[in-house]
N, C-alpha and C positions, 0 to 999 in steps of 0.2 A: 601717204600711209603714216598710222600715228599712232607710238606707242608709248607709253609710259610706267616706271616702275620705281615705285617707293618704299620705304622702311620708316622706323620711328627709331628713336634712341635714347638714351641717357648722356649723361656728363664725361661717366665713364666708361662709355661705350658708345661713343657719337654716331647717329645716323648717318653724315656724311662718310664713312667706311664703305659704305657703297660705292664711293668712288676709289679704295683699291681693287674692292673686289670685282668692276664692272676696267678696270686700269682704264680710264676715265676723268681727267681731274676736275671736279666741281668747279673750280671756278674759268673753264675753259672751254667755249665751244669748237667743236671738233667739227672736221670736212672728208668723208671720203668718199672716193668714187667706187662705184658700183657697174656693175653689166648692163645696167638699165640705167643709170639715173644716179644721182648725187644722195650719199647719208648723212644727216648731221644729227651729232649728239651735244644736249645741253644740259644745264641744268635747270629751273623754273625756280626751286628752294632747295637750297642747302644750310642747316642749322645742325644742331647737335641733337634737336627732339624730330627732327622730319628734315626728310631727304628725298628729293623726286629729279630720276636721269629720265630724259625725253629720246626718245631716237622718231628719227622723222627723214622719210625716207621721199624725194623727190622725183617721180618717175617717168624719164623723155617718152612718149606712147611710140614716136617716130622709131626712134633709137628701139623699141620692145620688138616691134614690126620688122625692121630691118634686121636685127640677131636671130630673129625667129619666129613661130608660131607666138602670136599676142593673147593666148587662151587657149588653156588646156582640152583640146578635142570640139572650138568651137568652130563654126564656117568660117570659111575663107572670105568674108563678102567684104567688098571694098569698105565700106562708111565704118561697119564693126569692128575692123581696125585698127579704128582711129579714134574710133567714138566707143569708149566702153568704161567699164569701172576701176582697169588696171591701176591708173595713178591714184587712189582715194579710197579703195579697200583691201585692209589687211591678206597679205594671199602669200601663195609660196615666196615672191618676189619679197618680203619683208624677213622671210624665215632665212635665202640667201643671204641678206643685208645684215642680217643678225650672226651669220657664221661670220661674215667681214669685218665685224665693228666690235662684235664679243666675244672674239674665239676662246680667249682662256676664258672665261667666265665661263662658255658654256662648259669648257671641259672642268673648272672646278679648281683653275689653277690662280693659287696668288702667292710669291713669295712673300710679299711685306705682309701679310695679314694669313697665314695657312691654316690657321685653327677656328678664323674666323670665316675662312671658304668651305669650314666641314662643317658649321651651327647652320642650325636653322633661323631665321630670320623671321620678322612680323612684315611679312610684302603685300603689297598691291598692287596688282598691274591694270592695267586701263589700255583697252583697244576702242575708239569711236567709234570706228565703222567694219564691222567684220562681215563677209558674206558665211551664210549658214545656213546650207541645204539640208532640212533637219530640223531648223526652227531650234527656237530656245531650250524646247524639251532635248534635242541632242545635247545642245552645249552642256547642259547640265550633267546628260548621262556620260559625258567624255572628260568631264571635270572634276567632280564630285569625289570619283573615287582614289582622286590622286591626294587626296587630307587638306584639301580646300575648304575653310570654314565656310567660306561664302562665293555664292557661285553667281553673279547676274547677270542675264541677256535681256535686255530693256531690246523689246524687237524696234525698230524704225519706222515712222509710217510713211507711205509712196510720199504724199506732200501733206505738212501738219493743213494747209487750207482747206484741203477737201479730204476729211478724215473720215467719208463713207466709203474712199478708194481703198482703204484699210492697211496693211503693215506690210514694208517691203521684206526682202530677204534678207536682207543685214539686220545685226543687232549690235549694240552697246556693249563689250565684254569687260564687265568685272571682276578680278579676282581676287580674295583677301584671304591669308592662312599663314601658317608658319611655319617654313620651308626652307631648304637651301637653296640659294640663288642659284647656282646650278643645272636642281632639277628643275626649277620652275623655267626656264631658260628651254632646255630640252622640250620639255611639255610643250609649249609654245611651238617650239621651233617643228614638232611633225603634226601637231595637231590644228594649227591656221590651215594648211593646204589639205589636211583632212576635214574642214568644216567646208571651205569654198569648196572642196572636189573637183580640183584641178591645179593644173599646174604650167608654171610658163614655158617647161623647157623637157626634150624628151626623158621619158624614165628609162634608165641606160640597168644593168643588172647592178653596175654599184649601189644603186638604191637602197637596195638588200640590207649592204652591211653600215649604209649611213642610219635606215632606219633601226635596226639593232643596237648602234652604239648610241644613237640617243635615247631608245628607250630601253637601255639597260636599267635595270632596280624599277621598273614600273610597268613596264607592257609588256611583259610574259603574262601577269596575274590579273590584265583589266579585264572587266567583262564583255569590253567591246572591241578587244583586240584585233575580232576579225574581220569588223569593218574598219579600223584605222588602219590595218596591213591592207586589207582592198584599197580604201582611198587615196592612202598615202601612193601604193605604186599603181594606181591609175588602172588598177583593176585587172592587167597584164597576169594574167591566168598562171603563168610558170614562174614567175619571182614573188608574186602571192604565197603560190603553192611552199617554194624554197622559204621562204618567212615565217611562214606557220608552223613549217616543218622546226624548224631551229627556234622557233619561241616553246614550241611545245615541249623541245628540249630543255629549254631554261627552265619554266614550270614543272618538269617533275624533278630536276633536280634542286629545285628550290623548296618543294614539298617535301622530298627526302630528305634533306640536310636540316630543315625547321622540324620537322617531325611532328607532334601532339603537342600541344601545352599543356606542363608539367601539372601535377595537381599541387605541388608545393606550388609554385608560381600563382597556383588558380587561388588556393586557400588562404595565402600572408594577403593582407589587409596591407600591404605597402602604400605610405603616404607619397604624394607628391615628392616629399626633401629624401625618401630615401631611394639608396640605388636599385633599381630594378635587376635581378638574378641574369645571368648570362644566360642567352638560346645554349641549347647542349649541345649544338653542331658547334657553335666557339668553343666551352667546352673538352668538345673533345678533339677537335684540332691542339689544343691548349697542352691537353695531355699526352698526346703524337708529340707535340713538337719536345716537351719536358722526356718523354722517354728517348729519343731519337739523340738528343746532346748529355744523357747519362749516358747511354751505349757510346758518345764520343764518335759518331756517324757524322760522314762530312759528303758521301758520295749517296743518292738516296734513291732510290725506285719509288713511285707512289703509281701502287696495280691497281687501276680501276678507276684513274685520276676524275673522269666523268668530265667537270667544266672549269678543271682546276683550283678550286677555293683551294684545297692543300697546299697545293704547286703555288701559291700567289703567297701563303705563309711563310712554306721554306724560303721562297725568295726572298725576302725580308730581313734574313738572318745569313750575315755574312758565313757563318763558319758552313754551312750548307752549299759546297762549292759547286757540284753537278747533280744536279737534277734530273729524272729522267719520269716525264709522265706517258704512263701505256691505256689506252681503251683500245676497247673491241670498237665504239663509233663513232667514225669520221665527222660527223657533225657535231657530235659535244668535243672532241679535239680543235673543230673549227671553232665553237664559244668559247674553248677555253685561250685558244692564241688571241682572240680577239679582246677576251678581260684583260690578259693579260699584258696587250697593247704590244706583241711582239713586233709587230711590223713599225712600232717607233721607239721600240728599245732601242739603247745605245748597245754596239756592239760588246762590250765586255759583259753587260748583265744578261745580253739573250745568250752567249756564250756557254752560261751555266744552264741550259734549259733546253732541254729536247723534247720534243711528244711525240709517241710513237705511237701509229695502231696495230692493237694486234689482242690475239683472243687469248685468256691467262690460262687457258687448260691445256695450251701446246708450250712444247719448249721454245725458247727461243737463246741461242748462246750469246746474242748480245748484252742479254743481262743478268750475263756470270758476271763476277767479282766485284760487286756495289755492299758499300757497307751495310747497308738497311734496307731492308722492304716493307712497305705498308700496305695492308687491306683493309681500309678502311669503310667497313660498311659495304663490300663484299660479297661475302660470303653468300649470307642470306639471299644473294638475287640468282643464284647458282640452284637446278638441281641434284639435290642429294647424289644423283649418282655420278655427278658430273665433279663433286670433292675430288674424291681421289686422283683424279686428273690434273685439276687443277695442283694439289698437294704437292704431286711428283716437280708440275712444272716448277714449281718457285723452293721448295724445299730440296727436293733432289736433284734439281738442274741446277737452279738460278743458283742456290746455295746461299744465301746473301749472311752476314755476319749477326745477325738482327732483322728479324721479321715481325711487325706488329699487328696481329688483327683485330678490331674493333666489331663489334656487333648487338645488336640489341638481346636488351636479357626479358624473355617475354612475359619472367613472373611482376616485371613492372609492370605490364601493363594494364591492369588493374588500378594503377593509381593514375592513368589519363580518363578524366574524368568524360572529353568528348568521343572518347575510342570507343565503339558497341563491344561489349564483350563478346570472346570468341574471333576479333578481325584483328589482320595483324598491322604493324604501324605504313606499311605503304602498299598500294596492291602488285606490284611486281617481285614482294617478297617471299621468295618460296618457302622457307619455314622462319622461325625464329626458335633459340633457343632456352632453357632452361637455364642457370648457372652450373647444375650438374652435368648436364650434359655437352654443355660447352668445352668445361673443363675435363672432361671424360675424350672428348675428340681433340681437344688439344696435349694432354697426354700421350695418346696414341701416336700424333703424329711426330711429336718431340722423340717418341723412344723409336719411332722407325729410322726417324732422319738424323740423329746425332746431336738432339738438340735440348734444353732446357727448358719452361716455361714456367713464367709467373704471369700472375692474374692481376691485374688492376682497376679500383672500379672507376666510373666518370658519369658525373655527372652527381645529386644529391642521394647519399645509398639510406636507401630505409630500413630500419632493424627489422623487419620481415619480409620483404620482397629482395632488399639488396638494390643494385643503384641504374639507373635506366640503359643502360651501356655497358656492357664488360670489356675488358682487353687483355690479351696474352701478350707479353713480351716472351718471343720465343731468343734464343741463345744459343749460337753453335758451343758446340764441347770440343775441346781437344782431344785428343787419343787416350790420353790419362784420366781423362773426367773431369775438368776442372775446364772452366767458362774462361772462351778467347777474352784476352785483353781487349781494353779502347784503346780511340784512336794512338792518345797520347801516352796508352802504356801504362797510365796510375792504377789503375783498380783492378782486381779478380776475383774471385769468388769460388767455391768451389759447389758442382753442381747436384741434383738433386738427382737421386737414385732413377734411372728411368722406368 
């Protein structure tokens, strides 16, 4: 099996960089051993304009036979093997050799080069002989959508002598685009054993969450998702099922958080050299985390955390010492441990980070005395008669020092130009609000519970609609009227008439 992947470069910016990022040294052929057979990586060219690492994967058929089944769901029949296409085309056995030989790279890790493992690249990879039950037209529909300029499956024919026997199953895969070596690495590594449609070795339920971490940022939103979760786990009815289920979770919360594109975004004429506007879901994390170290909050609640994008912010910032994320469902609590890599956190950073399930319209007294609470984007997915519940639980239980809620303001949305009028920004949204009426229910709840608020806008605010996002910083009061101090004591204020 044979693969290869290349870059171009400048003077200042040499192609050979592929060799920190692949930790690989160009001018060194490498030997390791494998479960099946022997890896070696080389190089072919390395210069400063073009750089090509080879991994070439050698495979004992004997040694395949003897660890196990030599094909995924094929007969047992003595000649077959021994006699098949295991050592010579690309197949899951290559995507193993690839977790062996490019572990950080596939995860994305380089310390001598780390800003150069977050660009995207000019790459091309090159598979000779790939099996592809599907034919060309798959590859393409499994490739295409991953921002591959150029996608080519040159099919094979049985023998070029007798070219009326016509084209076998394998094709030629070429890749060309500009990409993080990373994700192109992942792509690869679950989509080879989704074009053969098999696999050398059983699919055990860990499959699940290997297929997840590599197709994190890409296969929640493919169109053929549902057949690469079939193929990849071997079609196994109940870890299919569990897959779909938890991609489906990625998908609407990644539809949630992008939301519409903005009509400001839609209508600047941005050239290439200038910077492109921040998504609102950056945004408004941006502006959570800016109010969250005014208020001087060091202990945080995030209610509704969903798959932790917040939780992965606060982490980020040391003065954010505990953490605590709550959903009502267990499976976006399970995407969110899994972004967030808790299972190979070092123990002092998982330390600061808890997820807890649980429904926000009950009490719950473990999440009395935390500096801050967040609802971020919330509300809205609440029925109306189910606020006040919810209110009681985090304002009159929780009590928190700082409660921030975020929500869309629906006189924006008029200015999303792909929104139909009259729909609101995601369908599990039970109402959205006005800016009056926001600030109308956030009063109320301020003067019941002892509390202050101010409004904040986020995101670009239009001098007639107002800005796509509103936020309440709410503020406990003291007995006298006047807004608790932060953490460290400097500031106060005194508060506003309830």
């Amino acid at each position: 099996m044979f693969l290869t992947i290349s870059t171009t470069g400048t003077s200042e910016r040499p192609a050979t960089d592929l060799g920190y990022l692949l930790h690989k040294h160009p001018e060194k052929a490498q030997t390791f051993s494998t479960s099946h057979g022997t890896a070696h990586v080389f190089y072919p060219e390395a210069s400063a304009d073009r750089c090509t690492a080879a991994l070439l994967l050698e495979v004992d058929p004997v040694a395949l036979v003897r660890r196990g089944k030599g094909r995924g769901g094929a007969p047992d029949a003595a000649l077959a093997q021994y006699v098949n296409d295991r050592p010579y085309a690309a197949s899951s056995l290559l995507s193993v050799a690839m977790t062996t030989v490019f572990k950080s790279a596939l995860k994305g890790d380089c310390r001598a080069m780390p800003e150069r493992a977050r660009e995207a690249l000019p790459l091309r990879l090159e598979v000779p002989a790939l099996p592809a039950r599907g034919g060309a037209e798959l590859v393409r529909k499994l490739f295409l959508p991953l921002g591959w300029t150029r996608v080519e499956a040159e099919a094979v024919p049985l023998d070029e002598r007798f070219p009326e026997w016509g084209d076998s199953r394998y094709v030629r895969l070429v890749l060309e685009g500009e990409l993080r070596l990373a994700d192109a690495l992942r792509q690869l590594y679950v989509l080879l054993p989704v074009l053969d449609d098999a696999k050398h070795y059983w699919v055990a339920p860990d499959e699940v969450d290997k297929l997840l971490r590599a197709g994190e940022g890409w296969l929640a939103g493919h169109p053929e998702r549902k057949l690469i979760t079939s193929r990849y786990l071997s079609r196994r009815l109940g870890l299919t099922r569990q897959a779909a289920e938890q991609l489906e979770l990625v998908r609407l919360a990644e539809s949630d958080d992008l939301e519409v594109e903005s009509v400001d975004n839609a209508v600047d004429e941005t050239t290439d050299t200038e910077e492109k506007p921040l998504p609102l879901a950056e945004r408004r994390r941006s502006a959570i985390l800016e109010a969250l170290r005014t208020a001087g909050a060091s202990r945080v609640l995030d209610l509704g955390c969903g798959q932790g994008q917040l939780v992965q912010a606060l982490l980020k910032d040391a003065r954010f010492t505990e953490i605590v994320g709550v959903d009502v469902s267990v499976r976006a609590l399970t995407v969110a441990a899994r972004r967030l890599k808790l299972d190979r956190m070092g123990e002092r950073q998982a330390g600061r980070i808890t997820l807890r399930q649980g429904a926000l319209t009950y009490t719950d007294k473990q999440l009395k005395g935390y500096d801050a609470a967040v609802l971020s984007e919330v509300i809205e997915h609440l029925d109306l008669d189910r606020l006040p519940a919810l209110e009681y639980a985090v304002f009159g239980s929780a009590r928190p020092r700082t409660v921030l809620v975020t929500t869309p303001n629906v006189e924006y949305n008029v200015r999303w130009e792909t929104l139909p009028a009259g729909h609101v920004r995601h369908s599990d949204h039970r109402f959205e609000w006005t800016r009056e009426q926001f600030r109308d229910w956030a009063g109320q709840v301020a003067g019941r519970h002892g509390y202050t608020a101010e409004f904040v806008p986020v995101g670009p605010e239009d001098p007639e609609v107002g800005p796509p996002t509103q936020m309440a910083v709410f503020t406990m009061t003291t007995a006298d009227g006047t807004t608790t101090k932060t953490a460290d004591g400097t500031t106060t204020k005194e508060a506003e008439a309830a």
